[in-house]
C-alpha positions as CSV (number, residue, x, y, z in Angstrom):
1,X,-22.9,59.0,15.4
2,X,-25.6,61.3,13.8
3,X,-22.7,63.1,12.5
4,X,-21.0,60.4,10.7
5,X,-24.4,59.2,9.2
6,X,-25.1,63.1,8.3
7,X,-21.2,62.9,6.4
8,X,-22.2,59.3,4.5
9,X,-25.3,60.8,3.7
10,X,-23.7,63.6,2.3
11,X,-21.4,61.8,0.4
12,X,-23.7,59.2,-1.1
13,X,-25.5,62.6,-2.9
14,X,-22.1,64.1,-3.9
15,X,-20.0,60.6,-5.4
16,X,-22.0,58.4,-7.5
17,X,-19.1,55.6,-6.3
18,X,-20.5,56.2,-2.7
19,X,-24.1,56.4,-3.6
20,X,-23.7,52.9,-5.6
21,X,-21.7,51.4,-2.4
22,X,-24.1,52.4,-0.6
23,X,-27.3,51.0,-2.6
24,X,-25.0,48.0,-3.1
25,X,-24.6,47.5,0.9
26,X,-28.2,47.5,0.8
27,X,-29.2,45.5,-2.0
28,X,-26.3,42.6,0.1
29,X,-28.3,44.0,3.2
30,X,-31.8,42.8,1.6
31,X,-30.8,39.8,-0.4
32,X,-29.3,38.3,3.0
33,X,-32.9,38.7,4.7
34,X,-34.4,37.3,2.0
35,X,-31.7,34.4,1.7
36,X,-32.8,33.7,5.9
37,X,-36.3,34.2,5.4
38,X,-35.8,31.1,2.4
39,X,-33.4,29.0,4.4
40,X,-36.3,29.3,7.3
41,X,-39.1,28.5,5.1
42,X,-37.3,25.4,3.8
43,X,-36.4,24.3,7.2
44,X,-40.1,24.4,8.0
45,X,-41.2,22.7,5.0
46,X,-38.7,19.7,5.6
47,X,-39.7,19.3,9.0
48,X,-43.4,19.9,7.8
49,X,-42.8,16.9,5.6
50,X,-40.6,14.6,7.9
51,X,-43.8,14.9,10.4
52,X,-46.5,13.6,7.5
53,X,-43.7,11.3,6.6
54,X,-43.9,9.8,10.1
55,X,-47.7,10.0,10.4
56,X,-48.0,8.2,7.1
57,X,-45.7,5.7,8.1
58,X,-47.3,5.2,11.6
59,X,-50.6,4.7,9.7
60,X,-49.2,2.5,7.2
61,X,-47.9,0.0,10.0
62,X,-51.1,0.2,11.7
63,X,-52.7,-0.9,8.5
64,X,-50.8,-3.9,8.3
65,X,-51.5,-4.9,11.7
66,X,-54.8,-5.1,11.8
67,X,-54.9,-6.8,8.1
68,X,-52.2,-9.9,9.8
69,X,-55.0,-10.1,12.8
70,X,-57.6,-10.2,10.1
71,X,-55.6,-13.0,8.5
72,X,-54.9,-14.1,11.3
73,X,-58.0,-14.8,12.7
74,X,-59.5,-16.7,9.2
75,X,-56.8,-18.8,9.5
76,X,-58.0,-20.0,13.1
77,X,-61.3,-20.5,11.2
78,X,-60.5,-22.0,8.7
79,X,-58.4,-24.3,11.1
80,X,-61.5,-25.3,13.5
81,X,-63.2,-25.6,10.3
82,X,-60.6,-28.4,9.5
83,X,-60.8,-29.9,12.6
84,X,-64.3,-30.1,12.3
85,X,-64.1,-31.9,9.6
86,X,-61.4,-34.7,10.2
87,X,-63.5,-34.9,13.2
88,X,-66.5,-35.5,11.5
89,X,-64.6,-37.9,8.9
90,X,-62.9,-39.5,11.9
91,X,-66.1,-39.8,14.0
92,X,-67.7,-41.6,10.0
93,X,-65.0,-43.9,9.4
94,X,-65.9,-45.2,13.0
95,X,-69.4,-45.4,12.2
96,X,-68.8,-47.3,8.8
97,X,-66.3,-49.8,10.5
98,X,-69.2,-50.2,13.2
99,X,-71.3,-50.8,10.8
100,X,-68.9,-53.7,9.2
101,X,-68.8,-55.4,11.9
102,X,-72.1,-55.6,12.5
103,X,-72.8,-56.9,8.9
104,X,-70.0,-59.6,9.2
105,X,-67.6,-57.9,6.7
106,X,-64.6,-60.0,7.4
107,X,-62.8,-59.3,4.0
108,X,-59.5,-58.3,3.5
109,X,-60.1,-56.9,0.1
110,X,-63.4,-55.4,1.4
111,X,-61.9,-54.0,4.8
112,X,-58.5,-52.4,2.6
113,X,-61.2,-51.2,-0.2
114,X,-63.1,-49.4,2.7
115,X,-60.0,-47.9,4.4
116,X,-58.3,-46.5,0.6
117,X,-61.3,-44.7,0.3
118,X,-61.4,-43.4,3.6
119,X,-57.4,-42.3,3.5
120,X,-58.7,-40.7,0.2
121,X,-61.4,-38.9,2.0
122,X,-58.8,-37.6,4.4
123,X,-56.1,-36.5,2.3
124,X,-58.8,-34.4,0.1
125,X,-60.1,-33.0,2.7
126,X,-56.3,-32.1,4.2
127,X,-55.5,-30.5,1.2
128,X,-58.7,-28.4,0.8
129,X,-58.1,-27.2,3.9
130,X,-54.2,-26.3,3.0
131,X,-55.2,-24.4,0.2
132,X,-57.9,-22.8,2.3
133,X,-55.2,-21.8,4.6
134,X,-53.0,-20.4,2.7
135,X,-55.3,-18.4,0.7
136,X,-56.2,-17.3,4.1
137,X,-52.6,-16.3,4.5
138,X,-51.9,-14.4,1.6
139,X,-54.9,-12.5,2.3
């Protein structure tokens, strides 16, 4: 073996066509590990960014969880808050009817006159609270 590499070695100095296969075998040689070393470094940078990819994502969803609870839970405010109130208005209307009677208001006119404004009351305060809700929803 030592002999063979001794004879190549030899003729590499003696034929230039030898010395360039050789420098060429080495140059191929060379350019090969570098090529490797390149297709290794790429490997690592794609899996580098797959892994933030996923992290990033990950994060992202967690995000988005926690702002849907946070709507989530003004919503259910905002939905005792309307309660509250319908059972405040409820809990008035009773009062002012109670309050009717005991004057003697017998009227038609005056009894339908009472109950417009009071459906009036209602529906204004419905749809405040509708609008509160969904501004509530879309954050």
């Amino acid at each position: 073996m030592l002999q063979l590499a001794r004879v190549s070695a030899l003729r590499a100095a003696r034929y230039p066509a030898a010395r360039a296969f050789t420098t060429s075998t080495v140059a191929r040689d060379d350019a090969a590990d570098a090529a490797r070393k390149l297709q290794e470094q790429a490997r690592q940078a794609a899996k580098d960014g797959y892994e933030a990819g996923q992290k990033l994502g990950k994060e992202f969803v967690k995000q988005a969880q926690q702002a849907s609870k946070a709507a989530e839970k003004q919503f259910d405010q905002v939905k005792g808050a309307v309660n509250e109130r319908f059972d405040s208005t409820v809990a008035a209307a009773k009062a002012i009817a109670d309050e009717a009677i005991a004057e003697g208001v017998t009227s038609p006119a005056e009894i339908k006159a009472a109950g417009q404004r009071l459906k009036d009351n209602v529906k204004d305060d419905i749809k405040r609270a509708q609008d509160a809700a969904n501004a509530a929803k879309r954050g």
